[in-house]
C-alpha angles and dihedrals in degrees: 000000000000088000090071085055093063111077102212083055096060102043087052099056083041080055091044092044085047094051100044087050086056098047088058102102114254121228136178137224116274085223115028104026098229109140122234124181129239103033149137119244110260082050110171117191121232090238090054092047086045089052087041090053097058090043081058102043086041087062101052097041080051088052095049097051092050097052097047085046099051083044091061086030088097082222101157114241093247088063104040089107094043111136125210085243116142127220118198132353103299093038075056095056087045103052091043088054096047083053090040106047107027115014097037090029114102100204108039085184081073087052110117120218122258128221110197116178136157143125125317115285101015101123100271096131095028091060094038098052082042104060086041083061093046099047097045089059098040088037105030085214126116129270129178143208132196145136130251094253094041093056092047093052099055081053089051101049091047097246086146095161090056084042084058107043083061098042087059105037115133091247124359137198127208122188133194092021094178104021094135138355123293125231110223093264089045091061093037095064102031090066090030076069094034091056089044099056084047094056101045089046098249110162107219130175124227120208117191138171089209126099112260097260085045099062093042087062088046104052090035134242096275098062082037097059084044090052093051082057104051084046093246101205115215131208121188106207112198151153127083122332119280092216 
């Protein structure tokens, strides 16, 4: 114990223990290049395996989210592997428009409507499914697809919470809008959900096999005169069946 009294001991041990320190061999992080001694080589750093870890724990939590939403989506199984792919010039328009004005897009409450119509077999509901598919994984948000007489129906058999989760859906697509009459409560509602979407600012897109003025008389003047003023863009889509 005395020797820790003496001074020069104990400044040479401090020299001895800074020399063997020295001496340990230095390494730095794999990932983030900050040196440690005393190290293997391979050497992660607790703060790089932390920030890996939520990386880790972030993806699954995002793929978790996307497959509970493309479950409630309403996609039909024939659809679920659509891709957001265009085929032709106005598949084109319509895909750069989708990117453009929904996935790409910050404020989807700025979003506009779309009409699509055309002939049977064209791609409407491909393209459509399609971008759902695509927007739920890039935007993590709901989108929902359905057809006229689904969404009645839900209406009809008093499934009103279903009904609902469709009415206010982020975005929501609705597909063979026309294609049969409607009976008075049938029109009532579906404008009724029409209006609804409008005046909360949901953006929905409307397929139809019917021609554009067609479709106007059949959803009435009063959701016509709402769609010119959210700017409603419309895409024709024609020529012979992809199927």
């Amino acid at each position: 114990m005395d020797g820790f009294k003496n001074p020069e001991i104990v400044s040479n041990r401090l020299k001895d223990m800074r020399s063997l320190r020295e001496q340990i061999p230095k390494m730095p992080c794999i990932r983030c290049g900050e040196v440690y001694r005393g190290y293997e080589e391979n050497f992660i750093c607790s703060s790089c395996l932390e920030r890996e870890r939520r990386i880790r724990d972030n993806e699954i939590q995002r793929r978790r989210v996307v497959k509970h939403l493309l479950e409630e989506s309403g996609v039909p199984k024939r659809y679920r592997g659509a891709e957001l792919k265009p085929i032709g010039e106005n598949q084109i328009r319509v895909v750069e428009y989708f990117r453009e004005n929904f996935i790409y897009k910050e404020n989807i409450d700025k979003s506009t409507d779309i009409l699509i119509f055309g002939s049977i077999g064209t791609g409407k509901t491909y393209l459509s499914c399609g971008f759902a598919i695509e927007f739920i994984k890039k935007r993590l948000l709901d989108v929902k697809y359905t057809t006229e007489y689904q969404l009645l129906n839900l209406f009809f058999m008093k499934r009103y919470s279903e009904f609902e989760k469709f009415r206010d859906s982020t975005v929501l697509i609705v597909d063979e809008i026309g294609k049969r009459e409607l009976v008075d409560w049938q029109k009532i509602q579906l404008e009724e959900l029409f209006s609804h979407r409008y005046n909360e600012m949901l953006p929905t897109i409307y397929i139809t096999n019917l021609l554009q003025a067609q479709f106007k008389r059949f959803i009435g003047e009063r959701l016509v005169d709402r769609l010119k003023e959210n700017s409603i863009k419309s895409f024709g889509f024609g020529g012979d069946s992809l199927r």
